[in-house]
Each structure stands twice: as C-alpha cells, then as structure tokens.
SETI-210204 format. One line per field, with one value per residue (C-alpha): residue number from 1; residue in one letter; x, y, z. Coordinates in steps of 0.05 Angstrom, whole numbers, plus 5000, padded with zeros to 4 digits. Layout:
% residues N
k = c(NUM/...)
r = c(a/...)
x = c(X/...)
y = c(Y/...)
z = c(Z/...)
//
This chain:
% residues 696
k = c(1/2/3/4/5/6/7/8/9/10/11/12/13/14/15/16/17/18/19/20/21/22/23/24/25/26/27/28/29/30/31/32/33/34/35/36/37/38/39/40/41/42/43/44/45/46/47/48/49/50/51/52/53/54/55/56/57/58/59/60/61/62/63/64/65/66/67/68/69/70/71/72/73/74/75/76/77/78/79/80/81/82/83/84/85/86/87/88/89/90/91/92/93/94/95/96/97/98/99/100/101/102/103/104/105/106/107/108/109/110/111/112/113/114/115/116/117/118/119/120/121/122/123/124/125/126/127/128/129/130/131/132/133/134/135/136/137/138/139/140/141/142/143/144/145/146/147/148/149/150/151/152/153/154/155/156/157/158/159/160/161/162/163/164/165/166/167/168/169/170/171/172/173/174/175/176/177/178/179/180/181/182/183/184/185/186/187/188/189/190/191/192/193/194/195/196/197/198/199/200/201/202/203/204/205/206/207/208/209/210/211/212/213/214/215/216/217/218/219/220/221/222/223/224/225/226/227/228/229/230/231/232/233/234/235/236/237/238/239/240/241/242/243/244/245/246/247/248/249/250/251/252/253/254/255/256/257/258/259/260/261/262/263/264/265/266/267/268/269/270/271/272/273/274/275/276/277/278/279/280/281/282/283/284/285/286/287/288/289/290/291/292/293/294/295/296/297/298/299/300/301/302/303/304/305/306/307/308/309/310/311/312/313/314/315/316/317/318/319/320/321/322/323/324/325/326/327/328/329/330/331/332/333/334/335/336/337/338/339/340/341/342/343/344/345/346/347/348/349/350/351/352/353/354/355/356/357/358/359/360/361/362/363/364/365/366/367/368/369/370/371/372/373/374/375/376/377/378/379/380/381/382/383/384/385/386/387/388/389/390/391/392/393/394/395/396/397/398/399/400/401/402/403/404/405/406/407/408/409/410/411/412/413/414/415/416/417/418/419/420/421/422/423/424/425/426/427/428/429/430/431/432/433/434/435/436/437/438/439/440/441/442/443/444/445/446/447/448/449/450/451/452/453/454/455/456/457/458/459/460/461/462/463/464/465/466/467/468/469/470/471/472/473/474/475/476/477/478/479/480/481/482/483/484/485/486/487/488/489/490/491/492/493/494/495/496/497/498/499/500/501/502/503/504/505/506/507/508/509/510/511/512/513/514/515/516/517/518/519/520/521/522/523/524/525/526/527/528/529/530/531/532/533/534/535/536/537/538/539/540/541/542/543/544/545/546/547/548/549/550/551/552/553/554/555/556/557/558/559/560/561/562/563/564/565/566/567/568/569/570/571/572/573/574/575/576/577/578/579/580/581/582/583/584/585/586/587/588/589/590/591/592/593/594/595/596/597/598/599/600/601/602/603/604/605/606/607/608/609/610/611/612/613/614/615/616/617/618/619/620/621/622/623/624/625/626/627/628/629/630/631/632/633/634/635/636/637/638/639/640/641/642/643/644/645/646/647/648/649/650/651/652/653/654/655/656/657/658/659/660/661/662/663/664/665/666/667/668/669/670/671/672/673/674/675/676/677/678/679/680/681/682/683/684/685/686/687/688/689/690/691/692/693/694/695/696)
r = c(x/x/x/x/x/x/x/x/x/x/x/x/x/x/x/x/x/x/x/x/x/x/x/x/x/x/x/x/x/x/x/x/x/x/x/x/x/x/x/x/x/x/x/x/x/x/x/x/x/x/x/x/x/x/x/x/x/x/x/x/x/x/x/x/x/x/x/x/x/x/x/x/x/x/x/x/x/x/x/x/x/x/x/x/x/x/x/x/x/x/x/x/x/x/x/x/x/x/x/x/x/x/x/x/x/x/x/x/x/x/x/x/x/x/x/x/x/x/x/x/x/x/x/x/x/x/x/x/x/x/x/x/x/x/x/x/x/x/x/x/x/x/x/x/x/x/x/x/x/x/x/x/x/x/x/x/x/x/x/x/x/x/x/x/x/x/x/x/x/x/x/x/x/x/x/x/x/x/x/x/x/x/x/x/x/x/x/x/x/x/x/x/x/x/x/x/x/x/x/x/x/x/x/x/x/x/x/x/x/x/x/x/x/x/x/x/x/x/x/x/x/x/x/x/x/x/x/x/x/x/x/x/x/x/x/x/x/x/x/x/x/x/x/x/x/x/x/x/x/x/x/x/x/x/x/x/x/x/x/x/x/x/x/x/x/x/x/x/x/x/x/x/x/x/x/x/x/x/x/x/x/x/x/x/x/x/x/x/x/x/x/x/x/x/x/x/x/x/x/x/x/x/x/x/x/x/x/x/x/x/x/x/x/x/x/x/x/x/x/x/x/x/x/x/x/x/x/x/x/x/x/x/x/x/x/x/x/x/x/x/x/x/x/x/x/x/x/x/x/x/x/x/x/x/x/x/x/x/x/x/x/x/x/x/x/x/x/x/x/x/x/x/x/x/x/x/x/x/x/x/x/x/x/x/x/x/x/x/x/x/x/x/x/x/x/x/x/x/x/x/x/x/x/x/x/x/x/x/x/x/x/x/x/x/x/x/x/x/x/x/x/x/x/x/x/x/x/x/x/x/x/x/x/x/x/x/x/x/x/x/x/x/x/x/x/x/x/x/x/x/x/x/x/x/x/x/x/x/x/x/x/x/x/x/x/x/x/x/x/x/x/x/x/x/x/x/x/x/x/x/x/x/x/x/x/x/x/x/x/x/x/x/x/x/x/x/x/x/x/x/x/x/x/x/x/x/x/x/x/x/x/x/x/x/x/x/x/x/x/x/x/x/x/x/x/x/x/x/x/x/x/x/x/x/x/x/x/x/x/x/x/x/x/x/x/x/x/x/x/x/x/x/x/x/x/x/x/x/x/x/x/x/x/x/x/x/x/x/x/x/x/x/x/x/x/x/x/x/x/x/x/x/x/x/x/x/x/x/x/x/x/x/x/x/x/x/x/x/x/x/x/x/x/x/x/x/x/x/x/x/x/x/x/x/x/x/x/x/x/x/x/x/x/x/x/x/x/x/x/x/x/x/x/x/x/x/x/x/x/x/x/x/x/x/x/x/x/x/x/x/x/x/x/x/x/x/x/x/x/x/x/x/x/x/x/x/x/x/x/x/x/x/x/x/x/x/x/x/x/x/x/x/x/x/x/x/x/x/x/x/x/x/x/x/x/x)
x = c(7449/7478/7531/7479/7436/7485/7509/7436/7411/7480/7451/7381/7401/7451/7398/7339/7389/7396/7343/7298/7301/7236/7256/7203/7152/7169/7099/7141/7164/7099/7064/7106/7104/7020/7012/7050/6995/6948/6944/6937/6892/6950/6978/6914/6921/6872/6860/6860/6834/6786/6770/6737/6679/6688/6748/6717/6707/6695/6725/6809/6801/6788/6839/6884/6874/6860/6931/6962/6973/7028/6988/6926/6914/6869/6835/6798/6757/6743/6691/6717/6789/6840/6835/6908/6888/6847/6892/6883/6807/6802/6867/6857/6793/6768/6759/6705/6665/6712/6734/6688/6680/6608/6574/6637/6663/6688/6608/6567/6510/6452/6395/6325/6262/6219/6188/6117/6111/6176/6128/6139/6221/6275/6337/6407/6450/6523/6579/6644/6664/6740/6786/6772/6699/6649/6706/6742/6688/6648/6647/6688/6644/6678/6614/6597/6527/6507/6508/6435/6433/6492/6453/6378/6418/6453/6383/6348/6385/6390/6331/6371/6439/6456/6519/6502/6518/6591/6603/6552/6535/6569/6626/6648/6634/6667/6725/6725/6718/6769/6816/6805/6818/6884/6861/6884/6870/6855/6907/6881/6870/6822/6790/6782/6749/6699/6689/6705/6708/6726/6747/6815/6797/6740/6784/6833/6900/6941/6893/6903/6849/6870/6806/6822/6795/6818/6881/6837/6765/6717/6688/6616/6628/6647/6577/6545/6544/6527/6467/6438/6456/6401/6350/6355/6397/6467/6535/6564/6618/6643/6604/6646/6628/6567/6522/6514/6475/6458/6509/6583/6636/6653/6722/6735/6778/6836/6908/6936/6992/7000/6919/6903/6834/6841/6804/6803/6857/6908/6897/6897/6925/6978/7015/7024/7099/7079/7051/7061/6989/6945/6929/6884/6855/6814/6768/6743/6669/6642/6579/6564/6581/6601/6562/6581/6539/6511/6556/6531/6491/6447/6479/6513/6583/6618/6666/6690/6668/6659/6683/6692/6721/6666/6600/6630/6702/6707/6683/6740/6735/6775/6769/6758/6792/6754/6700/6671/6664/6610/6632/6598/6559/6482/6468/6519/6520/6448/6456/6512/6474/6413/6450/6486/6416/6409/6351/6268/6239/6192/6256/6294/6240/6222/6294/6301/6362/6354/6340/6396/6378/6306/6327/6265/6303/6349/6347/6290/6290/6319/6327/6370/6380/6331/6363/6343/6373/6351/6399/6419/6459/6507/6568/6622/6668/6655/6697/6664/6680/6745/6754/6723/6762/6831/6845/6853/6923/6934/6909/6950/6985/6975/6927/6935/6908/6857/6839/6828/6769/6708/6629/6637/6588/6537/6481/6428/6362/6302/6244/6222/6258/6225/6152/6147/6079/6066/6124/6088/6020/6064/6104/6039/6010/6073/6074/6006/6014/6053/6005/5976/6042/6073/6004/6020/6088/6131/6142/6142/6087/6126/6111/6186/6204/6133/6161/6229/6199/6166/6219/6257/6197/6187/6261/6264/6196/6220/6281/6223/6228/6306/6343/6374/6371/6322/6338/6408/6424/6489/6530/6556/6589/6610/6571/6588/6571/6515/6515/6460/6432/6420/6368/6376/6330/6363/6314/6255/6198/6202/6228/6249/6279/6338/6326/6360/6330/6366/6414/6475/6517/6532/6450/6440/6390/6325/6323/6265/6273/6208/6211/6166/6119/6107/6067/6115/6182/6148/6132/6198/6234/6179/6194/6270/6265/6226/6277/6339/6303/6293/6363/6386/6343/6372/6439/6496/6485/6432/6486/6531/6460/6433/6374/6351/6348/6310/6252/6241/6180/6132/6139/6105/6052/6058/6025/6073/6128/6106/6100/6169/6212/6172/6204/6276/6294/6344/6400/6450/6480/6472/6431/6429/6398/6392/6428/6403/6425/6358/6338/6319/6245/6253/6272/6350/6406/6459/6465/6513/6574/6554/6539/6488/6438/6430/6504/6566/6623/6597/6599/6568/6610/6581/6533/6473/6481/6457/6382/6370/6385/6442/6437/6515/6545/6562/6643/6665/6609/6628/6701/6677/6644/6697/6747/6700/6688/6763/6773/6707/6735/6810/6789/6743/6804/6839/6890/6955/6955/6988/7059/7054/7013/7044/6972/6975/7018/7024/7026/6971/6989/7054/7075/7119/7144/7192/7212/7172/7176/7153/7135/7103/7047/7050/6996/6969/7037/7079/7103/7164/7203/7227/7296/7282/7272/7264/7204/7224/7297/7253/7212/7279/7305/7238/7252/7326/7310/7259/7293/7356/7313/7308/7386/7384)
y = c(0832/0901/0871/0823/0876/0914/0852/0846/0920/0923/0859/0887/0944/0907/0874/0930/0966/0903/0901/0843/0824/0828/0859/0900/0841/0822/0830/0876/0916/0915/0932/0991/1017/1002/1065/1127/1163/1146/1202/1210/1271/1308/1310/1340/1402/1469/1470/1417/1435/1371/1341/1273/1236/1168/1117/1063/1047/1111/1156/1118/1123/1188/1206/1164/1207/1274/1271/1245/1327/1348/1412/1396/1373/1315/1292/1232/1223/1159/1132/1064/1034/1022/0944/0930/0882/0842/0841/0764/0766/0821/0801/0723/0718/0656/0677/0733/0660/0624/0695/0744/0811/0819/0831/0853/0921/0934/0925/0977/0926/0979/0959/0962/0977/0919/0898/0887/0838/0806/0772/0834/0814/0869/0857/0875/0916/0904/0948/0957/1006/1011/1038/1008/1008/0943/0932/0904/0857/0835/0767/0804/0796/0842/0846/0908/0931/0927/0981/0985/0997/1057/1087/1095/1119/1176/1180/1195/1259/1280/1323/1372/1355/1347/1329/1264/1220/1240/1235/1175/1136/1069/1083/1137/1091/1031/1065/1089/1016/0983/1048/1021/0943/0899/0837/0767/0712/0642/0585/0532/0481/0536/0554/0494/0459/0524/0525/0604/0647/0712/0767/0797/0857/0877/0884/0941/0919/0973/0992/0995/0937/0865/0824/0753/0676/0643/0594/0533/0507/0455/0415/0423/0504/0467/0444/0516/0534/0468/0456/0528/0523/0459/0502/0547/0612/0602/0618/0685/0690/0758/0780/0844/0877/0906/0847/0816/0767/0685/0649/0668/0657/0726/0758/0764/0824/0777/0795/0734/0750/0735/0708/0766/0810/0874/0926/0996/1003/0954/0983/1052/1078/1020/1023/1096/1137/1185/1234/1307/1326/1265/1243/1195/1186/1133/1134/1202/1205/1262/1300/1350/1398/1469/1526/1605/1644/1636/1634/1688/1642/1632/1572/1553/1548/1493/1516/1451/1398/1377/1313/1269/1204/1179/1201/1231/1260/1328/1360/1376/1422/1424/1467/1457/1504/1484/1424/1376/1306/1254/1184/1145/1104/1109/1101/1151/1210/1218/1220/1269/1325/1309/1328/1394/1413/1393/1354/1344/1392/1344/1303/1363/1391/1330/1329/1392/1411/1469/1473/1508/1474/1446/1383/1329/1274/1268/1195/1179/1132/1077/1015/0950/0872/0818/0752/0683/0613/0534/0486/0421/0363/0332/0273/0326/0356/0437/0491/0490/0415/0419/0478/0442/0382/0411/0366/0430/0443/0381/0408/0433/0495/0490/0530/0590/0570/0543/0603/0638/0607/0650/0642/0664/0614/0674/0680/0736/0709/0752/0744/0707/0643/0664/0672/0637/0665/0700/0750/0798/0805/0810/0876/0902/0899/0926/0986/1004/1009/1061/1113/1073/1046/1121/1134/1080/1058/1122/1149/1224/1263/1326/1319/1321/1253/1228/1246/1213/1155/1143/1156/1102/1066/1070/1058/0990/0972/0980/0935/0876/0874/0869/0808/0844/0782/0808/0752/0735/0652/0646/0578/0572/0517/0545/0498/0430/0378/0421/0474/0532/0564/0636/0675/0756/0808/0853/0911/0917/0966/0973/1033/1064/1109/1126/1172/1207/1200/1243/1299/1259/1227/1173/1156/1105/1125/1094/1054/1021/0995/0971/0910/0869/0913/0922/0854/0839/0843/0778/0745/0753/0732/0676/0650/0653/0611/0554/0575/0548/0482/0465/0479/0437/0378/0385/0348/0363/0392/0343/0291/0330/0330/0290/0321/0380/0407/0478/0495/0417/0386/0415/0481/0473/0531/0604/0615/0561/0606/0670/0651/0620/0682/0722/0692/0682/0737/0796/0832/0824/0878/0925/1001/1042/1116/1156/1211/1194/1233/1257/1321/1369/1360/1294/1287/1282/1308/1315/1335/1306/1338/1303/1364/1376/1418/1484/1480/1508/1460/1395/1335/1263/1210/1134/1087/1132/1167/1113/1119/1053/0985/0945/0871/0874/0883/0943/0940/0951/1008/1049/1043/1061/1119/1144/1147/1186/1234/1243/1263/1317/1347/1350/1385/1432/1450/1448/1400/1384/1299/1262/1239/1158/1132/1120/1083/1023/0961/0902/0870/0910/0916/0887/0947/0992/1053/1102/1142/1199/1216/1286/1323/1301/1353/1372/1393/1459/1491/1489/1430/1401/1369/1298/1274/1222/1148/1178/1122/1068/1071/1078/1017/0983/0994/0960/0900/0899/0895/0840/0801/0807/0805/0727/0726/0769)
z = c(6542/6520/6478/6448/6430/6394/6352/6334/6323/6282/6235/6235/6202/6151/6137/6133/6080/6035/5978/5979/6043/6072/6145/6145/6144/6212/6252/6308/6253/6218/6281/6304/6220/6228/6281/6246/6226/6280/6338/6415/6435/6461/6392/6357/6322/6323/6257/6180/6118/6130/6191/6170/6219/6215/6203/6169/6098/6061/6120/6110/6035/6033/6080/6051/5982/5997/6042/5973/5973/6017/6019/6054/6121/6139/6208/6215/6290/6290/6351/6364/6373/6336/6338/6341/6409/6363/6299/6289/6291/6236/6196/6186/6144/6169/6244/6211/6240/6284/6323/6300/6340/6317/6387/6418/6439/6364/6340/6349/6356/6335/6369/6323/6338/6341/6275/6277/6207/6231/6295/6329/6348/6360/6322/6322/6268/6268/6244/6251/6308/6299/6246/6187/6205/6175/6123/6177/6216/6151/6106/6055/5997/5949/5894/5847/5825/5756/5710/5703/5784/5773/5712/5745/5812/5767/5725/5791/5790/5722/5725/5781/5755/5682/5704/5747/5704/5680/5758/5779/5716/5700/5668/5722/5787/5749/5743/5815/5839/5794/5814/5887/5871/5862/5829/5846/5795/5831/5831/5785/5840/5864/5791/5777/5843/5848/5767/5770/5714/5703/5665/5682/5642/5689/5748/5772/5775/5821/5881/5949/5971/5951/5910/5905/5916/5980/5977/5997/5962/5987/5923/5943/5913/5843/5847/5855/5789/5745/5805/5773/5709/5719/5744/5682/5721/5680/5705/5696/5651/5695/5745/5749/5683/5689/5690/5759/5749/5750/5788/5811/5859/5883/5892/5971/5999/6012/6000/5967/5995/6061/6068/6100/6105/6053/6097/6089/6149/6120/6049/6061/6121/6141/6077/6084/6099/6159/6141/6160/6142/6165/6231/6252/6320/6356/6405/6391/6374/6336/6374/6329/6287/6295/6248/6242/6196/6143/6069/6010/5982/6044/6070/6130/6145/6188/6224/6262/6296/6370/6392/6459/6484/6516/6553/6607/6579/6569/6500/6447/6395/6329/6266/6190/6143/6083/6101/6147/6123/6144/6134/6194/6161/6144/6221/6249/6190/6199/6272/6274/6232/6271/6333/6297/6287/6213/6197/6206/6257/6288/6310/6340/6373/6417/6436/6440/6390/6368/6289/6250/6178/6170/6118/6124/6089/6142/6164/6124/6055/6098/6058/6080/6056/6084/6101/6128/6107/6107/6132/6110/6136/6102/6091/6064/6100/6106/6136/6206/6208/6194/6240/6294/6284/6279/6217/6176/6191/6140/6067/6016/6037/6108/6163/6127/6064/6096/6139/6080/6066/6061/6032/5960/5920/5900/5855/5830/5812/5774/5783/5730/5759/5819/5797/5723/5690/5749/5745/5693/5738/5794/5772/5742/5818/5844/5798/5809/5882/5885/5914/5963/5979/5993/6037/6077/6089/6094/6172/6145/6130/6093/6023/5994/6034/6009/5939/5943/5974/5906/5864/5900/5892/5807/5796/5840/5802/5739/5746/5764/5683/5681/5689/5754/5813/5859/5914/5932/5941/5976/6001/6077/6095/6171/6201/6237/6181/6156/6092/6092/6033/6053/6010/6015/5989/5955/5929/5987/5979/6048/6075/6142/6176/6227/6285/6353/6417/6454/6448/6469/6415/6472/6465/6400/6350/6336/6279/6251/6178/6175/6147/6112/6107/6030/6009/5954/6002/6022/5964/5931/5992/6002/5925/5938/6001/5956/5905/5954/5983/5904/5891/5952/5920/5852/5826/5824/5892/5926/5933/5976/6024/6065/6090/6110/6188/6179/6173/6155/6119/6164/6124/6053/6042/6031/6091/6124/6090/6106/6180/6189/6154/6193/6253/6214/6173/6199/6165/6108/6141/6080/6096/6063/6040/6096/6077/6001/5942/5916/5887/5949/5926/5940/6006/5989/6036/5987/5912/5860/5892/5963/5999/6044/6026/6063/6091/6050/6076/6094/6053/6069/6035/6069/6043/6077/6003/5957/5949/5918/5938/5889/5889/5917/5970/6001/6006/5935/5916/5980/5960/5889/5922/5969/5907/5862/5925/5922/5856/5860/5921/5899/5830/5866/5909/5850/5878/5839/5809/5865/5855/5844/5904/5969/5979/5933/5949/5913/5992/6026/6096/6084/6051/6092/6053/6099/6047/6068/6143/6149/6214/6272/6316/6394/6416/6380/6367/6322/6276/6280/6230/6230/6206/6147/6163/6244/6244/6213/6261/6319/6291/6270/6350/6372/6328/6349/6416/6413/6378/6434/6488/6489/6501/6558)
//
C-alpha cells in the first residue's frame, strides 16, 4: 500500500503544480479546502476586533469582507452546524424539494403564535440554522426590490439623517447588490423555452454569489409570460433595473458552473485562502451580550459577547476590540439584545432581565410575506414527475442539468389588475385608516412604536398608486402531474412583533406576526387568488391544465375566499423589521449607520433592519445590505481598499485559492505562523491517500 501511496501522492502533486488541471476540484480536496477557516472551541481566541452573531446570509459576507484586511480580526458564532453531513441537500438545487432540510435539525422551525384571522392555526417559520443560514435551505429566488421600494426606505430617514440616501437610496443599494452578484446569461435552449429576457447591464459581473437560469426548462414556463401578457400585466424587459414589475423569470442563486446552490457559505467563506484573522465557529449560540460603562456620549459599550454550545454546556466568553455585530436574522437579533438587556421594559421585566438600554422598538414593526396557492392537474410532464419517475436522468445534459431546476416563472401585479375601478376607492379607504388602524393593530402601547407603526403604514399606502406588484403569482411545478400557482402578499398592513419568553437563549421567542388582521391584507390577497385561477383558465397556459384540484369549484365568493385562505395561507418565509431602521421617535433600533441606539459598539446588519416590505425576495437585498454595511464600517475604521478579492470566483465553491496560508490560533496564546501552502499539502495528503486507499 505504502509504495502505492507514494507513486500516487508523487502524481497528485505533479499534477496539483500543473496549470489548468483542475486537482483542486476533486470533492476530497474540495472538502478538506471547505473547513480552513472554520474553528473548534479550543482554537478560539480572547479577543477580535469584531466578533460577528450569526453565520448566515449577512453574518459570512461580512466576515468574508471586513477580513479582506489582514489587519482586523473577525469572529463569527454561528448557532447551528456546519452542514457539511448534508452537503448534497443544500448544494444540488433541486433537492431544496426532493431533500430539503426544512423541518430538520438545520431549521430552526420557529414556532408562531396562533393566528386568530388565520382560523385560529399555529404555524411554523423556517430558517436556516447552519452556516450559510436561509441562503442555504431556501428556493433561491435571487430577485431585487425596485427603486421606488429603496428610495421611500432611505426617505423614511431623511428627516434624522440627511445622509440616508447617499448610503440607502437606489443607486447606493444597487450597487451593493450587483457588487455581490456574478451573472450567468441562460443557454439559448433555456432563453428561449422560458421566453427570458434580460438586461446584462443590470447585473454584477465579478461577485462572490453566482445568479443564473437553471441548465434544464420545462415548456409550460415559456407560457408564463405570453398567458400575462393576455391578461393585460406585460413581460418585463429586465426585472433587475429598478422596475420589478409585470411578469419575469427570475435569476436563481445557481453557479452555472458545476449546478450548484450559490449560498453565502460557498460564496464567501469556501472560496477563501486561510485566513490568519477570521475564524468561524459552529455550534456556538450567542446568549447575550456583554456591556461596561457607559461611552462619553452616554452610551453603552459592548465589551463581548457570551456564548454556549447548547442549553446545558458551559458559558464562554469572548471579547470585541471595536464592535459587536448582530446578524441572526429578524428572529434571533431581536432576541439576542432582548436577552443583553436591550429592549422594551415591559418584556424584560416579566422575564426578569434586567434593563440596561430601554429601546421600545425592539422586536416590534414585524412585517412578513403571506402565501397560499391553487393547484391544478395536468397532462405535461413537471419536475416532481420526472423526479418521481426517474426518467430525468435522460434530458439533455443529464441529472445535473436537470437538478438544477428551480421555480423561477415570477410576476408582480398592482393593484389595478387586481381591483379594476375599484383600486382608487380602495387606496382612498386604506389611507384614511391610518389612525384607527395604529389604535388597533399595533401590540405596543409606547407612543414612538405607535409612531413608526404609521410611518410604515403611509409609505406602503402610497405605493397602492405605483405600478409596484402588490401580490406575487409564482409557477411550481414540484408536484406529481399537478402545477400550483402560488399567490404571495408582498406589502401587508399587518404588523407584529417578536418576543423572549424566557431568559435562556436555548428558550425560542414568541412570535406573533399577526396576520390578516388589517381588512385590506385580505382583499388584496383575496383578488390575487381570483387573479391566479383566471390566469390558469387563460391560453397559452390553460392548455397545459387539465383541471383544477384546490380549492375546486366549490370556492366562488369573497366570503368563500376569505374563508379558505384563512385556513391556507402561511409564510413566504420573508420577515422582516424587527430591528427596523427608523428614526428613534419612531420606534427604530438602528440609525443609518446600523447602530443601535443607546449602545456605542453594536451594529445590527440582518433583514430585522428593513422597515418596509419589498415585493422581492429577501436573498439579494440582504446581500445588498451586508456589502453596503461593509464599506460604512471599513471607512469608519478607516480601513485600507482590499488587495483584489480573495472572495470572488468565477466557480463559487469550486474556487480554492492557497496562496495565502497565514497563521493558525491555539487556544488564547499566542499565534503561530503557518509555512505557505501548509493547508492545501495537508489537503493534497488527504486526497493522495484516498485515492491509494482502494489499492491497499
């Protein structure tokens, strides 16, 4: 075996020095590269310049960036695992349905309170608890907001900030996202089976996270668009540009690659050389954070944070030189400053935390995306029929192709296609409710939350007269011989809020999103449910069906309507606000620069910021968001440019850069320096060895 070994370690790294060669795509390789910057406790050091909460979608970008500079140190605590036992349910994009880990140990599976208009059901939130966070168990829509969304989310700060909008309005954030994004153009079997259009000028070109079509197409999403463009919505000539709107077939978070998902993990921390001043570690869930005095301008100063394995491990501590960052996500940020002692006093007292920093908005201005579908039969073949079958090892460029597959057919509808005549009356009633509305429907009684809740309120009323979609249609076609029309509401005046319970981390917050509860929430969704079984009746589209299986013909009235999405709907899996940027007299939690207010060093950079609703999903604005943050907190630090990025790849997780070793940590001593390419031999002995084991 010995001599074999030799022969082959010998030829692996003949190989590994000759250009071109693709060694380093080997998955033993790749898997061995995939870990260098991800810690075990015992390696954890006293002290970073940021210690990060939260290894998901915001949390690996920014890590990913701020460690661009050799000089500053970065921790990331991240709650869940690392997923590397599931890599083929999170890295093929089809199994996000045929092997998905939603309601499995990598899901956080949020439980939520039950909703009384919603026939009184409790439902379940998933996100992704594992590094990479939801970016790595979600449908990988990769859709941006419009620019009128980004402009009245900057405008709502204006007044406090005159600076909001050089660092929130359009043209900032849509550089931010296309900084993020490596485009993919379809084939043009693809473009032209799904009629897609787009503008290659709207997209980034160089980011880390991969934005593409998937290799395969069913011919039923080429009839998407012209179905529509028959009901009056037309097709978007680029839904990327500012104007999301009418009817689309969205870029997925695919690297074309290899077919691969694009997740924050696989774009931003896999690619990466080891690096000497970022560590990542998994299963480590932040419990609070740790507070000394206060600063000279009255605020207070984090110190740390304290973190544990689990409920019953013992406590950790570790120590932030310049600033805590909250990136878990609009359940868990919230959560973690409720438990430092940073939020409403009502909430604190009853589980007795004692109040360090009384901020009312925390976990309040909760909004989140309302979803049910209809289902149809039909005579084509869809993905979950194929699946099912097996015959989809057959089509044009094999299993993999066709594993790429995900739901993209989109489209954005206003509401005059949803209401006709009835759409001017109807913003006219929802505009004048305001006031009753906020005396109602908002869980807080303090006045600033009352006041933000109606700021929120105006600015989602006024785009009623935009020609912003204010339902979402999308196309399934997972099931068995049957294709669903979802229908999504994407701007709800509903509003809830997030909660702790107890003062263990290890205890899940309440969550009650209250939804439904604002009249028109049902109306619009109501109209956008007709909306879909019209579409599914209309040609090109109706001859692909065959008849449709839910709700069926027995549902025809509003009141029909209204009672059977009351017993449907749940979530798109989009909340957001609970940690909104509003001015302080508005119930906010962080100003312009994502600081909390009150405390010096701490930062909240998730989707809990966004105080409005986008009609998009969630994936490309937090990746927008996270690579804004990264630019305010480098020039505040006064950070020198980064070299050309170690972080994008034209391969995404392929990518294996070694050029850059640098030093590994023990423990709290000192660090220790690390010969060049020290990884990527050990990884290259690994692969040696595998390879001669069969021989043995």
């Amino acid at each position: 075996m010995y001599d074999r070994f030799l022969v082959v370690l010998l030829l692996a790294l003949f190989v590994y020095g000759i250009p071109g060669t693709h060694f380093e795509s080997s998955p033993l390789f790749l898997n061995c590269l995939r870990s260098r910057n991800i810690a075990t406790h015992a390696q954890i050091q006293d002290t970073y310049d940021f210690v990060i909460a939260g290894g998901g979608t915001a949390g690996l970008t920014l890590a990913s960036r701020l460690s661009e500079d050799s000089n500053t140190t970065v921790l990331v605590l991240e709650a869940g695992d690392s997923g590397d036992s599931v890599a083929s349910s999170i890295d093929i994009p089809g199994n996000a349905y045929y092997q998905s880990l939603l309601n499995s140990p990598y899901d956080w599976a949020y439980p939520v309170v039950k909703q009384t208009q919603a026939n009184n059901r409790g439902l379940v939130w998933p996100r992704g608890k594992i590094l990479g966070g939801s970016s790595a168990i979600n449908g990988m829509y990769y859709v941006r907001p419009s620019q009128i969304e980004v402009d009245a989310w900057a405008n709502l700060m204006s007044s406090d900030d005159s600076s909001a909008t050089s660092k929130w309005g359009w043209n900032s954030f849509l550089a931010a996202m296309k900084k993020g994004e490596a485009f993919g153009a379809p084939s043009s079997a693809v473009q032209k089976a799904a009629n897609i259009e787009f503008d290659q000028a709207s997209h980034g070109s160089s980011g880390p996270v991969h934005a593409s079509y998937p290799g395969y197409m069913f011919p039923i999403v080429g009839d998407w668009a012209p179905t529509f463009s028959a009901l009056g919505v037309p097709a978007s000539p680029d839904a990327y540009g500012g104007q999301v709107w009418g009817s689309f077939i969205a870029t997925s978070s695919i690297n074309p690659s290899n077919w691969t998902r694009s997740y924050s993990r696989s774009a931003y921390l896999d690619p990466l050389p080891a690096r000497s001043n970022l560590q990542v570690l998994p299963q480590a869930m932040v419990t609070r954070i740790l507070f000394s005095n206060t600063s000279a301008s009255g605020n207070l100063t984090a110190t740390g944070v304290e973190y544990a394995s689990s409920a019953t491990a013992p406590k950790q501590t570790v120590k932030a030189r310049k600033e805590v960052i909250l990136a878990a996500g609009t359940v868990g940020s919230p959560q973690i400053l409720m438990l430092s002692g940073v939020g409403p006093q009502d909430v604190l007292q009853v589980v007795n935390v004692p109040l360090l920093s009384e901020l009312p908005g925390v976990g309040q201005h909760l909004t989140d995306h309302l979803s049910t579908q209809l289902v149809f039969k039909t005579s084509s073949q869809t993905a979950g029929s194929m699946h099912s079958s097996g015959s989809f090892t057959s089509v044009p460029g094999g299993s993999a192709a066709f594993l790429s597959f995900v739901n993209s057919a989109t489209a954005y509808v206003n509401l005059t296609t949803l209401l006709g005549s009835n759409a001017s009356s109807f913003q006219s009633s929802v505009a004048s409710a305001v006031d009753s509305s906020a005396a109602t429907l908002v869980a807080s009684t303090d006045s600033t939350v009352v006041a933000g809740y109606k700021a929120i309120y105006n600015a989602s009323q006024q785009f009623l007269n935009s020609p912003l979609g204010h339902i979402e249609v999308l196309l399934s076609l997972t099931g068995d011989q049957s294709v669903a029309i979802q229908v999504a509401l994407q701007r709800p005046f509903s509003q809830g809020r997030v909660w702790i319970n107890s003062a263990s981390a290890f205890d899940l917050p309440s969550i009650d999103p209250w939804y439904l509860s604002h009249s028109a929430d049902v109306t619009l969704l109501r109209e956008g449910l007709k909306l879909a079984r019209t579409l599914a009746n209309t040609a090109p589209l109706s001859s692909q069906l065959t008849g449709e299986i839910t709700p069926g013909s027995s549902v025809n009235t509003d009141d029909d309507w209204n009672a059977w999405l009351a017993n449907t709907v749940g979530t798109e899996f989009h909340p957001i606000g609970t940690c909104a940027m509003l001015p302080l007299s508005q119930g906010g939690v962080v100003d312009t620069n994502l600081k909390v207010y009150g405390l010096a060093n701490v930062r909240v950079i998730d989707a809990s910021v966004f105080p409005l609703q986008f009609a998009a999903h969630l994936e490309a604005p937090v990746y927008g968001l996270a690579e804004q943050a990264s630019d305010l907190i480098r020039a505040f630090y006064n950070a020198a440019p980064p070299s050309p990025s170690t972080t994008s790849s034209s391969t995404g997780s392929s990518s294996t850069d070694t050029s850059s070793m640098g030093t590994s940590r023990q423990g709290s001593g000192a660090m220790q320096t690390r010969q060049p390419h020290l990884a990527a031999l050990a990884c290259t002995l690994a692969f040696a060895l595998g390879l001669a084991l069969p021989f043995a």
